[in-house]
DRENTORKOL-3810 file (N, C-alpha, C; in nm, 4 decimals):
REM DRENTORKOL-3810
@n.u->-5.8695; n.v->5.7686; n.w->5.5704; ca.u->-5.9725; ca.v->5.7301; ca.w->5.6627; c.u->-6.1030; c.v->5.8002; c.w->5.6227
@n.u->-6.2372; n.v->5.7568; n.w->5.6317; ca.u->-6.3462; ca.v->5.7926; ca.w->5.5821; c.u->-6.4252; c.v->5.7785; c.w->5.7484
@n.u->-6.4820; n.v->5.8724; n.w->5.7322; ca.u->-6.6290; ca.v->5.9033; ca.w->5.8357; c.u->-6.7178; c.v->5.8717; c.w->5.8008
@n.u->-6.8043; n.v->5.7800; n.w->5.8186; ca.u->-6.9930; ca.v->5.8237; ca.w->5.8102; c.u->-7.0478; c.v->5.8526; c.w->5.9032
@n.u->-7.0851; n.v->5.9862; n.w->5.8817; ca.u->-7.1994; ca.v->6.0508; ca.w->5.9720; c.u->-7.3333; c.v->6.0057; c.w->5.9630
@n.u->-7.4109; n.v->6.0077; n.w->6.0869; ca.u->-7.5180; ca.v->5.9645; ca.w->6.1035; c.u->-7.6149; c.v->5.9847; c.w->6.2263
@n.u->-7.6679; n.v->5.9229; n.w->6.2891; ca.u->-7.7720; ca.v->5.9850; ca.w->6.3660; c.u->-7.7166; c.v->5.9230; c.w->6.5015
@n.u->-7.6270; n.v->5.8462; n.w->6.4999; ca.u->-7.5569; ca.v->5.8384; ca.w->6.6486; c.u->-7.3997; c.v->5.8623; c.w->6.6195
@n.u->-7.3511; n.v->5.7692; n.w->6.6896; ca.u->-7.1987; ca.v->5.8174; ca.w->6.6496; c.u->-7.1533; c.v->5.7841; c.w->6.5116
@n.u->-7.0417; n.v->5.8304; n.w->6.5020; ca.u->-6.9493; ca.v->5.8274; ca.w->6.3615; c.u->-6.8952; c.v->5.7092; c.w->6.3111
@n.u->-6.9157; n.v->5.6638; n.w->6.1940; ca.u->-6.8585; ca.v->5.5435; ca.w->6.2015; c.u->-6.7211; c.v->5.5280; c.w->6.1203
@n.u->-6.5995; n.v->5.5032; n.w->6.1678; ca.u->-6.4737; ca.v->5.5316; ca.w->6.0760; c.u->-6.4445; c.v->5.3971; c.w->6.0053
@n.u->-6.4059; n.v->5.3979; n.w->5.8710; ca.u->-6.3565; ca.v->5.2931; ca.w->5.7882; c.u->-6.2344; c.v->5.3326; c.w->5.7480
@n.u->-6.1064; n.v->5.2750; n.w->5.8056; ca.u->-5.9532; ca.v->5.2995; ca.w->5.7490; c.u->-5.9311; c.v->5.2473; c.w->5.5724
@n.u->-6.0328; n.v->5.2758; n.w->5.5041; ca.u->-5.9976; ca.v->5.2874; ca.w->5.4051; c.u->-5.9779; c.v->5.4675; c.w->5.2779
@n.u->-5.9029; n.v->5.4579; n.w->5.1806; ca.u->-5.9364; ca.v->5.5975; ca.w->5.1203; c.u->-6.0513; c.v->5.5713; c.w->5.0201
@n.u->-6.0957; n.v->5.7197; n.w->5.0018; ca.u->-6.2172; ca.v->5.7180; ca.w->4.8943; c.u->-6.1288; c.v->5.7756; c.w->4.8134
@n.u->-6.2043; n.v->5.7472; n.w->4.6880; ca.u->-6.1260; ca.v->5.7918; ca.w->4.5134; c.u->-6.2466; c.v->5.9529; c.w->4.5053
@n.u->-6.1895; n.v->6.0373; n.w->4.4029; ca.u->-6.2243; ca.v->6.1100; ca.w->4.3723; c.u->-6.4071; c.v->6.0558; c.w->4.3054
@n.u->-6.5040; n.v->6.1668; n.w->4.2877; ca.u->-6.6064; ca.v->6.1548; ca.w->4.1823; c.u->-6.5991; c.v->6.0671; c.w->4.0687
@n.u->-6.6012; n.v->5.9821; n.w->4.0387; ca.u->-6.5576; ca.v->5.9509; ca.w->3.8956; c.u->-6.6556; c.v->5.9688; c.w->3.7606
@n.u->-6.7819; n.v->6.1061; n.w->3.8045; ca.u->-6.8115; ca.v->6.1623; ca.w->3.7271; c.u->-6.7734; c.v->6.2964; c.w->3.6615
@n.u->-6.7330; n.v->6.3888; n.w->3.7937; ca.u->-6.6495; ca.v->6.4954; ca.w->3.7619; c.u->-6.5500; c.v->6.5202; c.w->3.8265
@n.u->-6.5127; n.v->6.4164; n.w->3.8846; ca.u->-6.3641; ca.v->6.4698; ca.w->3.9556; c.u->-6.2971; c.v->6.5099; c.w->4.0731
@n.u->-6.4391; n.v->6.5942; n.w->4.0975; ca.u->-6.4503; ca.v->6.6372; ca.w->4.2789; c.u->-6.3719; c.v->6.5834; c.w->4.4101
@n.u->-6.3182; n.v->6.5729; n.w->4.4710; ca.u->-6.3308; ca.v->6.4993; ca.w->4.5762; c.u->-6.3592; c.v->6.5490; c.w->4.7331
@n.u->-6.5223; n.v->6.6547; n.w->4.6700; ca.u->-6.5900; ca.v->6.6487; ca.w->4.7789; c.u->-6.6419; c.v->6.6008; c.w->4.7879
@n.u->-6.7130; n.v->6.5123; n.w->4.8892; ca.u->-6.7814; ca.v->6.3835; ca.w->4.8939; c.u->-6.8618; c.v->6.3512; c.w->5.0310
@n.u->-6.9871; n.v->6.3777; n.w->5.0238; ca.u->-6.9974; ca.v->6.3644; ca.w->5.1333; c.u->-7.0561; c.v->6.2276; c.w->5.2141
@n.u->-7.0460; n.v->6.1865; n.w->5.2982; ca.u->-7.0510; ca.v->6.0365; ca.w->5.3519; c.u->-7.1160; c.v->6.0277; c.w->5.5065
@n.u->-7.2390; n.v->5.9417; n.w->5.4693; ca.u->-7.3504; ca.v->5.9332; ca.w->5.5524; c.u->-7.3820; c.v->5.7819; c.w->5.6032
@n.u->-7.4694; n.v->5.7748; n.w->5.6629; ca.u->-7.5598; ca.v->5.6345; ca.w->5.7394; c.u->-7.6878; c.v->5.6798; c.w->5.8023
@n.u->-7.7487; n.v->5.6039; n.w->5.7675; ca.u->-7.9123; ca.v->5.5806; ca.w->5.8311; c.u->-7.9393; c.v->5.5163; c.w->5.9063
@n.u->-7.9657; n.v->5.4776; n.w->5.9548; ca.u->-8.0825; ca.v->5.3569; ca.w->6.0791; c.u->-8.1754; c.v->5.3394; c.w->6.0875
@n.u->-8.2381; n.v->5.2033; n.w->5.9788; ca.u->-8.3965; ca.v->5.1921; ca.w->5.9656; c.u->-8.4223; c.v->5.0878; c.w->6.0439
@n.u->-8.5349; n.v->5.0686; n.w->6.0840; ca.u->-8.6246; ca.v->4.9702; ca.w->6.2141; c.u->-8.6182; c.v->4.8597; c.w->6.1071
@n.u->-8.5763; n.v->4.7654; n.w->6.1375; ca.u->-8.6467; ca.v->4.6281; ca.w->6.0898; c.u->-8.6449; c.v->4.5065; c.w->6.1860
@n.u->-8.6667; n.v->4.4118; n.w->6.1367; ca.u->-8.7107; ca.v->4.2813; ca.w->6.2297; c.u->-8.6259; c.v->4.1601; c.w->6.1500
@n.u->-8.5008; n.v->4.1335; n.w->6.1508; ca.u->-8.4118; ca.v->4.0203; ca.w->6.1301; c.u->-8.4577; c.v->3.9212; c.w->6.1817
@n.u->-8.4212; n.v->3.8070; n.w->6.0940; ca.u->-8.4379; ca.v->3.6502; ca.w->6.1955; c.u->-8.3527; c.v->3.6232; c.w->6.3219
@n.u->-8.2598; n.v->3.6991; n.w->6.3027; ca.u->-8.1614; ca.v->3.6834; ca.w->6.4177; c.u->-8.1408; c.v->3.7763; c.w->6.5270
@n.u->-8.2655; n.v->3.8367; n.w->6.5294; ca.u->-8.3142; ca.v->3.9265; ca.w->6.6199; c.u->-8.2572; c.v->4.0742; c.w->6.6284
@n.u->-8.2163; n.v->4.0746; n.w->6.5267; ca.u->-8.1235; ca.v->4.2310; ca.w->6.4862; c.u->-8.2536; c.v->4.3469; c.w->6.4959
@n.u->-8.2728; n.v->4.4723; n.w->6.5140; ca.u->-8.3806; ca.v->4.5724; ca.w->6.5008; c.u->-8.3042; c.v->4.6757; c.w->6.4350
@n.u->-8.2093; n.v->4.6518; n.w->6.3474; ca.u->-8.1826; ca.v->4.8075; ca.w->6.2877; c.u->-8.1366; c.v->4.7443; c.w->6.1440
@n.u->-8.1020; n.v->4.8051; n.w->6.0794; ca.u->-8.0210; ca.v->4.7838; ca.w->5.9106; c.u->-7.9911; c.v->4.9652; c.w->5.8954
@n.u->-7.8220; n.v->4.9466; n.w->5.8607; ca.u->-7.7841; ca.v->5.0217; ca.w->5.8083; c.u->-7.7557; c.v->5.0990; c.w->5.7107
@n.u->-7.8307; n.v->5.1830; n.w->5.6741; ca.u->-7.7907; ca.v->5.2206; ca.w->5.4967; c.u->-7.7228; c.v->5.3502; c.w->5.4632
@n.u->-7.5758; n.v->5.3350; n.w->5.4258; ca.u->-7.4311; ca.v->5.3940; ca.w->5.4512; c.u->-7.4542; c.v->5.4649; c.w->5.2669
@n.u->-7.4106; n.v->5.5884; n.w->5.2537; ca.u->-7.4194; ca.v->5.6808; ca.w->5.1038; c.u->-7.3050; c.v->5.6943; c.w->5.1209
@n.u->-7.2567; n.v->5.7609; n.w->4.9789; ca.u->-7.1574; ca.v->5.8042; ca.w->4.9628; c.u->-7.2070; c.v->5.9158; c.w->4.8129
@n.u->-7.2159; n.v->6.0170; n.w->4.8120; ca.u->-7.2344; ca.v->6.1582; ca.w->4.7739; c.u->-7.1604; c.v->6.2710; c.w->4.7282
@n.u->-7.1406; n.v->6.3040; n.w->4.6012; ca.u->-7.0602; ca.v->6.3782; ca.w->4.5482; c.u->-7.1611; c.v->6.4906; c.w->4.5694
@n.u->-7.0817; n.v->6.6018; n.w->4.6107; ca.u->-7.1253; ca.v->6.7696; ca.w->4.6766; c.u->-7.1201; c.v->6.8494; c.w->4.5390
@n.u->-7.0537; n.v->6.7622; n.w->4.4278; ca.u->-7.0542; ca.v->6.9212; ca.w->4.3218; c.u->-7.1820; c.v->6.8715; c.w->4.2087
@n.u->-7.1563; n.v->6.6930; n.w->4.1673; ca.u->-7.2917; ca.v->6.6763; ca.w->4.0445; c.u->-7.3493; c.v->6.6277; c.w->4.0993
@n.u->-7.3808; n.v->6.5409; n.w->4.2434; ca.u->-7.5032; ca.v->6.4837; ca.w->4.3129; c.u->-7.5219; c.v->6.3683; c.w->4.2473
@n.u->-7.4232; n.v->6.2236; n.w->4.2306; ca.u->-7.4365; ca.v->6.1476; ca.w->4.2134; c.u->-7.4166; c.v->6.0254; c.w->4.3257
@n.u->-7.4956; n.v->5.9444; n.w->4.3317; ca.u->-7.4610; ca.v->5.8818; ca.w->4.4462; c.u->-7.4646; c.v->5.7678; c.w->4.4345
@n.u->-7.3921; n.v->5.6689; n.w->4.5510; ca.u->-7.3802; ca.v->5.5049; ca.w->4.5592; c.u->-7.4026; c.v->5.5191; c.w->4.6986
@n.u->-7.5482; n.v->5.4276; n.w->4.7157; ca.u->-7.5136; ca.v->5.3571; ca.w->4.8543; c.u->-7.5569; c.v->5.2326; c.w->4.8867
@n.u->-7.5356; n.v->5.1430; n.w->5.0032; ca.u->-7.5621; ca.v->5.0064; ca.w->5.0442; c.u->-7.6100; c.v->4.9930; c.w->5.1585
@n.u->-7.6549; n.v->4.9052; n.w->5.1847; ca.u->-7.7008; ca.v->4.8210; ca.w->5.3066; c.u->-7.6489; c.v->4.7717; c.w->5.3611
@n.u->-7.5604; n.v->4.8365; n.w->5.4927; ca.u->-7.5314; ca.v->4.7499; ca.w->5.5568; c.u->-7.3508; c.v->4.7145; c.w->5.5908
@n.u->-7.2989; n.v->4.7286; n.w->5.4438; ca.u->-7.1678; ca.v->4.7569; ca.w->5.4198; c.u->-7.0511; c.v->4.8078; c.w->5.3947
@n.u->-7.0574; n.v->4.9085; n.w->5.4908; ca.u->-6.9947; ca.v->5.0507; ca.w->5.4206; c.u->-6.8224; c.v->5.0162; c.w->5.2861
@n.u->-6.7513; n.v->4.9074; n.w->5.4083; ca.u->-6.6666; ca.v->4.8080; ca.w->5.3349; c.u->-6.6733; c.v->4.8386; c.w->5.1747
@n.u->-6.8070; n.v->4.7568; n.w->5.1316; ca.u->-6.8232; ca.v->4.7072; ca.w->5.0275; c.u->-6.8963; c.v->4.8176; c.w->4.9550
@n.u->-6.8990; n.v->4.8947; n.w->5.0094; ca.u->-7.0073; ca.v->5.0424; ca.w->4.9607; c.u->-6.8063; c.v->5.0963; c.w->4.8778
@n.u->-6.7623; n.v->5.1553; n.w->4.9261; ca.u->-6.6404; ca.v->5.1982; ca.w->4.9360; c.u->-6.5515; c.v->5.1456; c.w->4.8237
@n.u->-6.5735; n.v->5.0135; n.w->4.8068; ca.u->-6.4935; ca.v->4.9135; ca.w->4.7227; c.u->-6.6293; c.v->4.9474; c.w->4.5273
@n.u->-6.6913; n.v->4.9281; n.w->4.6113; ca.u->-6.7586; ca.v->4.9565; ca.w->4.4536; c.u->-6.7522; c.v->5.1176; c.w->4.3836
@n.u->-6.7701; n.v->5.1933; n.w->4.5076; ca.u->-6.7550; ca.v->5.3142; ca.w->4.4464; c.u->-6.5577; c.v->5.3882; c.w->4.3555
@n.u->-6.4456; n.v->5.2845; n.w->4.4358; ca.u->-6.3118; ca.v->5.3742; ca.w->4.4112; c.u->-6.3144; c.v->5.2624; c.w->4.2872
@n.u->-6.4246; n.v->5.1458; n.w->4.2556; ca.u->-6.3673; ca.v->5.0480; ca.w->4.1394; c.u->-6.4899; c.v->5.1212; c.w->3.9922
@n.u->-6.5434; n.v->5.2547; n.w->3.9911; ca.u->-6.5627; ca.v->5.2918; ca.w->3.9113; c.u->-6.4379; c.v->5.3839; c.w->3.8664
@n.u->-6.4086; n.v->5.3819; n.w->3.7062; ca.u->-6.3249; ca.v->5.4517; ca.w->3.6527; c.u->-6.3636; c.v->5.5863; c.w->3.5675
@n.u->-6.3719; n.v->5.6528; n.w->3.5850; ca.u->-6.4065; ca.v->5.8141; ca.w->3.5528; c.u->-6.4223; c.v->5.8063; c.w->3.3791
@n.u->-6.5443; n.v->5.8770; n.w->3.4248; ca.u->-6.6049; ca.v->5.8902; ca.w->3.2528; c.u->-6.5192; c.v->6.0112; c.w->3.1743
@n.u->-6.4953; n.v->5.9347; n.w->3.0422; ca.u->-6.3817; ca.v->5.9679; ca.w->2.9861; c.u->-6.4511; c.v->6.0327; c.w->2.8409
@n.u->-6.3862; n.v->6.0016; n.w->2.6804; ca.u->-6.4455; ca.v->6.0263; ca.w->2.6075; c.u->-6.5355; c.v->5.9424; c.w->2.4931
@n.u->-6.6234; n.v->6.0575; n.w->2.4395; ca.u->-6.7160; ca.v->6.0079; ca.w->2.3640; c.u->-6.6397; c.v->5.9059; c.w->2.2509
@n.u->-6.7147; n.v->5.7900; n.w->2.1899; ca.u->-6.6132; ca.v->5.6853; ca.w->2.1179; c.u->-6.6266; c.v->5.7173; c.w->1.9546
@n.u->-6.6844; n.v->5.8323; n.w->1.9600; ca.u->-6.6916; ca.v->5.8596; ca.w->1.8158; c.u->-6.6032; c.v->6.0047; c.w->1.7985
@n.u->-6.6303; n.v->6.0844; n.w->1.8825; ca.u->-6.5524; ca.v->6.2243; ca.w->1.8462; c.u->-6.4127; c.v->6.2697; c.w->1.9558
@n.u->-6.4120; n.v->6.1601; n.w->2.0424; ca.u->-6.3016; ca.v->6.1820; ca.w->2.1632; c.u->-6.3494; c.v->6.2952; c.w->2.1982
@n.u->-6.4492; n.v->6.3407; n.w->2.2392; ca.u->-6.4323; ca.v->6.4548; ca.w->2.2981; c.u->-6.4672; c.v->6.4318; c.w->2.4658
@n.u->-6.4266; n.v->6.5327; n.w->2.5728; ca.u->-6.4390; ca.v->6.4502; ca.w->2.6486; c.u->-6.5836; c.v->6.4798; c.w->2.7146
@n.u->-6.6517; n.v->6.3726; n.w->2.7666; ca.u->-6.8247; ca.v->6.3768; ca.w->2.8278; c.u->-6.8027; c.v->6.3507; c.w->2.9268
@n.u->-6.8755; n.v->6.4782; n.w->3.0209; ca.u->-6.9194; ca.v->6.4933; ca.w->3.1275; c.u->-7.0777; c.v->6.5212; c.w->3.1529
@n.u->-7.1510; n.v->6.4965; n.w->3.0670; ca.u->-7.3140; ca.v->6.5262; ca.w->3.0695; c.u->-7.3764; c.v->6.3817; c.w->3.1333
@n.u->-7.4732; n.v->6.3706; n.w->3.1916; ca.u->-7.5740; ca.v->6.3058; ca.w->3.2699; c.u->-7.6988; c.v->6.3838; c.w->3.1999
@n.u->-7.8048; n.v->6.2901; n.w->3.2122; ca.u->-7.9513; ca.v->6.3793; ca.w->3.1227; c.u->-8.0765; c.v->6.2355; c.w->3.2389
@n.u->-8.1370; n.v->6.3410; n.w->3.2917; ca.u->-8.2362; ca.v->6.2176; ca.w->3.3484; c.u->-8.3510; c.v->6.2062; c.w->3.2027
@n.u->-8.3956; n.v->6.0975; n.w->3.1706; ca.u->-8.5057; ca.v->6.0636; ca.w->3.0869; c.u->-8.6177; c.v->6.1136; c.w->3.1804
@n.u->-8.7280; n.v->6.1966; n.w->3.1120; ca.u->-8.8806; ca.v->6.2402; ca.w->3.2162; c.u->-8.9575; c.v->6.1221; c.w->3.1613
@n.u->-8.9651; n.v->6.0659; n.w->3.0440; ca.u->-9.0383; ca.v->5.9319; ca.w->3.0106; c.u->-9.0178; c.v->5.7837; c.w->3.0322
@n.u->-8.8482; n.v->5.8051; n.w->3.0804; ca.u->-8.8552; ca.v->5.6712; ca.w->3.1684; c.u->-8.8062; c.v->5.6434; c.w->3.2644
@n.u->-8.7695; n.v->5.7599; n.w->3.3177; ca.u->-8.7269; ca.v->5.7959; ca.w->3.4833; c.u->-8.5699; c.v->5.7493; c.w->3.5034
@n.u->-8.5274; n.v->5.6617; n.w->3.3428; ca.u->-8.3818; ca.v->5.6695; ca.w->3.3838; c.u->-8.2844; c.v->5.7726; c.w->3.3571
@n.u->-8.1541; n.v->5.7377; n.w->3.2877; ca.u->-8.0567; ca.v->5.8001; ca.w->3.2639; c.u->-7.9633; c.v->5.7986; c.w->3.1441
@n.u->-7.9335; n.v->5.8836; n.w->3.0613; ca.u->-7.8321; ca.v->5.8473; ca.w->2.9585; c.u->-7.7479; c.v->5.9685; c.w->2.9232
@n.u->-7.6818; n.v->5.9356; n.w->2.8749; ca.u->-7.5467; ca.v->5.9951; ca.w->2.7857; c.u->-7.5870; c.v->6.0764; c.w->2.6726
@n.u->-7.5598; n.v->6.2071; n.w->2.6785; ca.u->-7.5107; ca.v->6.2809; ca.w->2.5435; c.u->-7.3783; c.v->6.3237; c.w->2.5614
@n.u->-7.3182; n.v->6.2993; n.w->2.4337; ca.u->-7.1498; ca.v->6.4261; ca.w->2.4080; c.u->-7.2303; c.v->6.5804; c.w->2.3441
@n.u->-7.2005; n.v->6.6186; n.w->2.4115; ca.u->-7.2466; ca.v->6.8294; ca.w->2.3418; c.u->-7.1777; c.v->6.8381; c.w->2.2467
@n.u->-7.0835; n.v->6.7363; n.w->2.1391; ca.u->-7.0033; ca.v->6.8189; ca.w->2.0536; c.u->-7.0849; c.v->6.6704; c.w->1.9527
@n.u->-7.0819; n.v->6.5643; n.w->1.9399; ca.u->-7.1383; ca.v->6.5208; ca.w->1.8162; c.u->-7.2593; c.v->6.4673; c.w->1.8149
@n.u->-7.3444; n.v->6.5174; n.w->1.9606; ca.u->-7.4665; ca.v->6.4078; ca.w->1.9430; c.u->-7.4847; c.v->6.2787; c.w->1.9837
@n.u->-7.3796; n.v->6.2221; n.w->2.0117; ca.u->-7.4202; ca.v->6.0779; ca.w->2.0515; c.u->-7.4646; c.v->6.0573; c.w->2.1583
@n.u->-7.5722; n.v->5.9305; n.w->2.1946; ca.u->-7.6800; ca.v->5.9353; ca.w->2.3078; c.u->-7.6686; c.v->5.8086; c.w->2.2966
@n.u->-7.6238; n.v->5.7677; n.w->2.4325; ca.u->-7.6201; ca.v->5.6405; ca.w->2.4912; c.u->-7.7969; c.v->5.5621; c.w->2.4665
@n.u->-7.8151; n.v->5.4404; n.w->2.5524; ca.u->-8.0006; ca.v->5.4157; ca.w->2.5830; c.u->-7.9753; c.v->5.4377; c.w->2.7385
@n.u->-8.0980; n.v->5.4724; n.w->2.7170; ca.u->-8.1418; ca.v->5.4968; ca.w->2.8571; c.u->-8.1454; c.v->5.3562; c.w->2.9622
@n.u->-8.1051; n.v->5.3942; n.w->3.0873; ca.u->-8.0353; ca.v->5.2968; ca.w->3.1787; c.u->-8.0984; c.v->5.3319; c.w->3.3156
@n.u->-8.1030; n.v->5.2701; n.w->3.4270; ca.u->-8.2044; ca.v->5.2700; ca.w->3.5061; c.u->-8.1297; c.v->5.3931; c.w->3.6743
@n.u->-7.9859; n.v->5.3996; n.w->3.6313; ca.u->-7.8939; ca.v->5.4602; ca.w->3.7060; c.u->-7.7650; c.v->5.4887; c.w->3.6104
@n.u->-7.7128; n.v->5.5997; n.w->3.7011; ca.u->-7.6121; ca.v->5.7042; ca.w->3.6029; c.u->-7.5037; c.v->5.6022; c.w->3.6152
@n.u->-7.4844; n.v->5.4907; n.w->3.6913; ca.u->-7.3717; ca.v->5.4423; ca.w->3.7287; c.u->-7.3336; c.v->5.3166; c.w->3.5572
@n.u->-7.4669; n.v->5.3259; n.w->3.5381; ca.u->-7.5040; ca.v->5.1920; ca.w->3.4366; c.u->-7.4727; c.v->5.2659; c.w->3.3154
@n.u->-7.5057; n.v->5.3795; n.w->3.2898; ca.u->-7.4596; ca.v->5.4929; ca.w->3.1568; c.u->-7.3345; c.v->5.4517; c.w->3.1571
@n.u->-7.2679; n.v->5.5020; n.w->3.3047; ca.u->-7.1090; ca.v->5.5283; ca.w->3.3081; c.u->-7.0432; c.v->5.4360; c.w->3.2300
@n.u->-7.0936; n.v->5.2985; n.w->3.2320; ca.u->-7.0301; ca.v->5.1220; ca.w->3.2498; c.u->-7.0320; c.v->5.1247; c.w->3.0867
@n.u->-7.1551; n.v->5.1998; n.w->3.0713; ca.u->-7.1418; ca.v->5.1380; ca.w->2.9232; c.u->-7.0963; c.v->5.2069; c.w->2.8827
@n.u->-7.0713; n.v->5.3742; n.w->2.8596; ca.u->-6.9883; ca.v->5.4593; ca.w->2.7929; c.u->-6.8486; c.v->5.4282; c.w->2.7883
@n.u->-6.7596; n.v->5.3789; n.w->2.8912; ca.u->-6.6837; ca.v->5.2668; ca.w->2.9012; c.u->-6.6410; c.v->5.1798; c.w->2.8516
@n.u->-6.7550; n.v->5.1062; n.w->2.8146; ca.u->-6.6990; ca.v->5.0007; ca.w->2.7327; c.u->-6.6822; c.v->5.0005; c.w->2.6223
@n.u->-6.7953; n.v->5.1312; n.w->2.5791; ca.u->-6.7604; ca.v->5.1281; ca.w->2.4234; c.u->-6.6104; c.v->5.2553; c.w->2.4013
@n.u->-6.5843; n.v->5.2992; n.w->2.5040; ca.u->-6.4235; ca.v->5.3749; ca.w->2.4939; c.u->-6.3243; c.v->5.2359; c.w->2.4750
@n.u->-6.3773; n.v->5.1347; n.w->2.5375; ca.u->-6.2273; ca.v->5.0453; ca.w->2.5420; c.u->-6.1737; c.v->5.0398; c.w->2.6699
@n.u->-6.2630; n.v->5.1506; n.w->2.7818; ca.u->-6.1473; ca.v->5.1448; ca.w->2.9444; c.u->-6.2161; c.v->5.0118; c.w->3.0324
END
């Protein structure tokens, strides 16, 4: 069962969360917002539900769906190793020149391209492992 905390009550989703699938953690911490808006269907709020790893500070969140927030985050598969030296990568590097994100392995050098979120590094480091 998962909690999101937030600025009124708690909201529970009977589903489980998966560990970090950057480092492993499974501290995690899990939130909701409540921003003002103006729906056609006369709605005045939109929800925007995080989900937050407490040890590398990587995060996924959505609008609206905690459901589907939940489902995207346990369907990432944990970054594994580099496809040239197997060694295993756990580095994140923000780019200061293009505000995204990429991949180095500390043992041979290899550097992903830069990607607009760590989640998009992850996907592709991934694919070129084969998982």
């Amino acid at each position: 069962m998962i909690v999101f905390c937030g600025d009124k009550k708690d909201v529970t989703i009977t589903k489980d969360l998966l560990p970090c699938p950057f480092c492993g953690t499974v501290t995690l911490k899990t939130t909701y917002e409540d921003y003002p808006v103006a729906w056609a269907d006369g709605g005045t709020v939109a929800r925007h539900f995080k989900i937050e790893c407490a040890e590398c500070g990587c995060h996924m969140s959505d609008y609206g769906y905690a459901e589907r927030l939940i489902d995207r985050w346990n369907g990432l598969t944990r970054l594994d190793q580099c496809p040239i030296c197997h060694d295993y990568v756990r580095r994140y590097y923000e780019s200061h020149k293009s505000g995204g994100y990429y991949i180095r392995c500390d043992k041979c050098g290899l550097t992903s391209p830069v990607f607009e979120s760590e989640f998009e590094a992850h996907d592709f480091l991934n694919t070129r492992t084969g998982r």
